[in-house]
C-alpha positions as CSV (number, residue, x, y, z in Angstrom):
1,X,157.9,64.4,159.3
2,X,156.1,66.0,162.7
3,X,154.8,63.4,165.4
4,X,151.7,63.0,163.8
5,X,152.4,62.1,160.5
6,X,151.1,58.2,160.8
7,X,147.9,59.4,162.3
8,X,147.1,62.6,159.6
9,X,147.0,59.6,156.9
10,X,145.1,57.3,158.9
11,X,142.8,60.1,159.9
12,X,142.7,61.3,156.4
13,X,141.6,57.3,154.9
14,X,138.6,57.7,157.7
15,X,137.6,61.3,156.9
16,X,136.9,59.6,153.4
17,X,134.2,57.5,154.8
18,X,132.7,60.0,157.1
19,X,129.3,61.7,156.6
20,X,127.7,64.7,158.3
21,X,125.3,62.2,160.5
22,X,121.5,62.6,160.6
23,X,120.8,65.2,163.4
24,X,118.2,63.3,165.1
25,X,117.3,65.8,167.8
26,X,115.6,69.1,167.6
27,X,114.9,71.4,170.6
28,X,113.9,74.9,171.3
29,X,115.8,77.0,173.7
30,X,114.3,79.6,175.9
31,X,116.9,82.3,176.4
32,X,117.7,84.4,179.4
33,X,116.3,87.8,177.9
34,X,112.6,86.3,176.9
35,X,113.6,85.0,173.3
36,X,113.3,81.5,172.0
37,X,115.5,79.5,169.2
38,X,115.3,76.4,167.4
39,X,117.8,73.9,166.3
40,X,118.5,70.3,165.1
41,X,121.5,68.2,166.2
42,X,123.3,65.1,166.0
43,X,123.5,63.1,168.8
44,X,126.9,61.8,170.3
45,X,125.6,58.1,169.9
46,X,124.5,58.7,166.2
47,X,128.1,60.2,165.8
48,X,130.0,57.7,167.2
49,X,127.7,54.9,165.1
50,X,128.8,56.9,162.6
51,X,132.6,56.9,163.2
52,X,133.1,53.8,165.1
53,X,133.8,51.9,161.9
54,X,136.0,54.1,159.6
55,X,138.1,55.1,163.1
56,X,138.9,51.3,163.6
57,X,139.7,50.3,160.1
58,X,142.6,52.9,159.8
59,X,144.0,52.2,163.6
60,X,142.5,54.8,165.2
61,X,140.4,55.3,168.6
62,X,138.5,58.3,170.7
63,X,138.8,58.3,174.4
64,X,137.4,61.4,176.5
65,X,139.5,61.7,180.2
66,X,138.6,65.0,182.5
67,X,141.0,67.2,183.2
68,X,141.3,70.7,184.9
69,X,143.2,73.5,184.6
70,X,143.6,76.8,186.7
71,X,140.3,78.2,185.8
72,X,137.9,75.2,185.9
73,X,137.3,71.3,184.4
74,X,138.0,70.7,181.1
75,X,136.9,67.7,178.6
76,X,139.4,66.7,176.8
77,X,138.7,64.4,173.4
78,X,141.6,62.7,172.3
79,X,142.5,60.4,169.1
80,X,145.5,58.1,169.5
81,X,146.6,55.7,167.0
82,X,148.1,52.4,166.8
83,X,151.6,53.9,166.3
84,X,151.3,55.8,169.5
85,X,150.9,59.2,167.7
86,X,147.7,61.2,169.2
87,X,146.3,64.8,169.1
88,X,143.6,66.1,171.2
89,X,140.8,69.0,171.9
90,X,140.3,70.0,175.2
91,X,136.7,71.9,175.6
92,X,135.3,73.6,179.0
93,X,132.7,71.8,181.0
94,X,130.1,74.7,181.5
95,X,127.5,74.0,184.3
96,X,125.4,76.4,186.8
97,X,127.2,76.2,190.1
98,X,123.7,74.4,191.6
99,X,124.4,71.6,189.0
100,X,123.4,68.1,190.6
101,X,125.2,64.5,189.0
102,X,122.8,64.7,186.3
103,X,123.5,68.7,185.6
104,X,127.2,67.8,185.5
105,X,126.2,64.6,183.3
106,X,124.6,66.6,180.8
107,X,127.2,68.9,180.7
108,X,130.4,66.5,180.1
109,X,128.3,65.2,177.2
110,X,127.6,68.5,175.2
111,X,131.4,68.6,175.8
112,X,132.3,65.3,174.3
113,X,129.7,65.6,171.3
114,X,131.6,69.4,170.7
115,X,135.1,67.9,171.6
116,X,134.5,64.9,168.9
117,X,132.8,67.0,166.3
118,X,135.9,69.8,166.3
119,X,138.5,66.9,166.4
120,X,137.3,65.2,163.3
121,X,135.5,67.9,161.5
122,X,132.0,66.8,161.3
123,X,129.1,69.4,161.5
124,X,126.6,68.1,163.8
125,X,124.7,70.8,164.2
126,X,122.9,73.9,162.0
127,X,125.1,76.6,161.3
128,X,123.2,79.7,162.8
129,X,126.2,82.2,162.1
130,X,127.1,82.7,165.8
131,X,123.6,83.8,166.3
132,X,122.0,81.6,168.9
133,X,125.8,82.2,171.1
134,X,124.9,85.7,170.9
135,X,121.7,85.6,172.5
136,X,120.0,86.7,168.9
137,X,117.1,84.7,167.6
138,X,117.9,84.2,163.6
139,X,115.4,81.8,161.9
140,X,117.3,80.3,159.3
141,X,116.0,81.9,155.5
142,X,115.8,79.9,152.0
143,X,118.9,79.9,150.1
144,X,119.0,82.8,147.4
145,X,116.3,84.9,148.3
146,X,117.5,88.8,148.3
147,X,116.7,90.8,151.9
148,X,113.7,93.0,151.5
149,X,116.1,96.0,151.7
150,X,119.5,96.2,151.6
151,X,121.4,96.6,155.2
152,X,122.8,99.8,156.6
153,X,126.5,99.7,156.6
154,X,127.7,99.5,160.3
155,X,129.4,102.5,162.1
156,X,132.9,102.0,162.0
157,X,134.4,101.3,165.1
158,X,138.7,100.7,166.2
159,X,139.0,96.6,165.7
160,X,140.0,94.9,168.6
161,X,142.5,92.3,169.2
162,X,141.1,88.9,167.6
163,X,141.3,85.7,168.7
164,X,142.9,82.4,166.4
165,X,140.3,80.0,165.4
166,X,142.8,77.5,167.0
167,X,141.2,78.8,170.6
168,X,142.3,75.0,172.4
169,X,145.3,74.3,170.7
170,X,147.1,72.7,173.9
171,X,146.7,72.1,177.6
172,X,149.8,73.5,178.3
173,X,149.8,76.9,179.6
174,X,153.7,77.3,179.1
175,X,153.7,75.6,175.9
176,X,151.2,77.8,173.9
177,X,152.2,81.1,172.2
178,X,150.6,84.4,172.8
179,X,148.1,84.2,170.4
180,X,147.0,80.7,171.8
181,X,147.0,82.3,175.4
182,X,145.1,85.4,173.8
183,X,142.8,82.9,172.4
184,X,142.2,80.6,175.0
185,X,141.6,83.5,177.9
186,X,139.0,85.5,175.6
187,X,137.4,82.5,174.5
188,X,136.1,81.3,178.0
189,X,135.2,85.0,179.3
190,X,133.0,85.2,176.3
191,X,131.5,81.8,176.8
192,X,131.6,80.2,180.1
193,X,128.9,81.4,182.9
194,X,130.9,83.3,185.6
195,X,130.0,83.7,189.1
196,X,132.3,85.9,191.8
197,X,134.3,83.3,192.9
198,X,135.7,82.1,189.5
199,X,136.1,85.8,188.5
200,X,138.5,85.9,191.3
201,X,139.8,83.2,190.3
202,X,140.8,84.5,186.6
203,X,141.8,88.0,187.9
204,X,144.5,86.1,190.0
205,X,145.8,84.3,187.1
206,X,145.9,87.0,184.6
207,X,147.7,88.9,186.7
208,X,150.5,86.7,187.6
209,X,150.7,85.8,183.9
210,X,150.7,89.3,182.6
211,X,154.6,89.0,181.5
212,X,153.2,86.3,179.1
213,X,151.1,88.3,176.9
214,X,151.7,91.0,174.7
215,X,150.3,94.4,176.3
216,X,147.3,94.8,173.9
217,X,146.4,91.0,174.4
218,X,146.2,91.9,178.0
219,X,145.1,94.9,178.3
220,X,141.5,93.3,175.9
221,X,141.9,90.0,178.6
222,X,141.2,92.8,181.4
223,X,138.4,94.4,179.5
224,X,136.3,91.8,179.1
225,X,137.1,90.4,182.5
226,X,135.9,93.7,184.0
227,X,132.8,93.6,181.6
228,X,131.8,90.5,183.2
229,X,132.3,91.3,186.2
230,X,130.4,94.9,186.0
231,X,127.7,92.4,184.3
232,X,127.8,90.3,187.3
233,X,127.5,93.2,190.2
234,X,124.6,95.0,188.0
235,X,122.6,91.2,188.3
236,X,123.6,90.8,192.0
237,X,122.1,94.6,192.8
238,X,119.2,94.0,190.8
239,X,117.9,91.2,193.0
């Protein structure tokens, strides 16, 4: 048996109680190119109302602490168990530079409701297919009703390295395997808001960890670091 052995079947009893909660929000997003999207959502209290009960009946608790790491704060959701045993899911805390208390407030609790929904598995939001993340308005289409025409196969183009699904899977810089580090790098240049300073910041690291990546995982690292930052000096000439 691993170290978690007394927490996957507690976790596993509570999982059995669990439903998807009621998402009890909507809002509509106004995105950075003009566009506008629409989605519904749980909120973290109507998740945790949800939880609370089935988490303490099998021995098991959420705390959220704040950590950092080289490149910036991190919220990390953790579930412990009376035996001790715990796993956890670190997420960024992504918020504009300007941010005041309430900014940052905001921000630590989109991390939390994410942090707690990957933990335990429990879809809190609509599944857009990545579209919304992508800047793309998609309004969501009835089951079962065929496209008007068929789509136009896609040129074909050399894939690139792709990340693991697992993108947090520890804290631990020196205790994750390549694929992990691959993961965990490409994951927050695709989806964290970078300004000059924390580019910097990233540059520096990836370089003095170069030795700790394969050469095509590094060599995609530095090409989407330099994306962002051509991204970045087009936006800053532009004003």
């Amino acid at each position: 048996m691993d170290g978690t052995d007394k927490l996957a079947e507690a976790l596993a009893k509570a999982q059995g109680s669990f439903s998807n909660p009621e998402r009890n929000r909507s809002v509509k997003v106004n995105t950075k190119t003009g566009g506008t999207y629409s989605f519904t959502y749980a909120t973290l209290d109507a998740i945790m109302d949800m939880i609370r009960a089935p988490l303490s009946q099998n021995g098991l608790s959420i705390v959220h602490v704040l950590a950092s790491d080289e490149i910036g704060w991190l919220c990390v959701t953790r579930l412990l168990h009376t035996s001790g045993q715990s796993i956890e899911c670190p997420v960024p805390i992504i918020v504009d530079q300007s941010a005041n208390a309430q900014g940052w407030g905001s921000a630590i609790t989109y991390a939390k409701r994410y942090g707690l929904c990957a933990l335990l598995a429990i879809t809190a939001d609509e599944d857009d297919d990545g579209n919304a993340a992508c800047g793309n308005h998609a309004p969501p289409k009835p089951r079962n009703t065929p496209p008007s025409q068929p789509p136009k196969a896609p040129a074909p183009t050399p894939p690139a390295p792709k990340p693991p699904e697992a993108t947090y899977p520890k804290t631990d810089w020196a205790s994750m395997t390549d694929d992990e580090r691959f993961g965990y790098l490409t994951h927050r240049l695709e989806t964290e808001t970078w300004d000059a300073p924390r580019l910097a910041k990233m540059e520096e690291f990836v370089s003095k960890h170069k030795g700790d990546m394969k050469p095509e995982h590094f060599d995609e690292v530095v090409k989407k670091w330099r994306a962002k930052k051509d991204a970045l000096t087009q936006t800053e000439n532009a004003q």
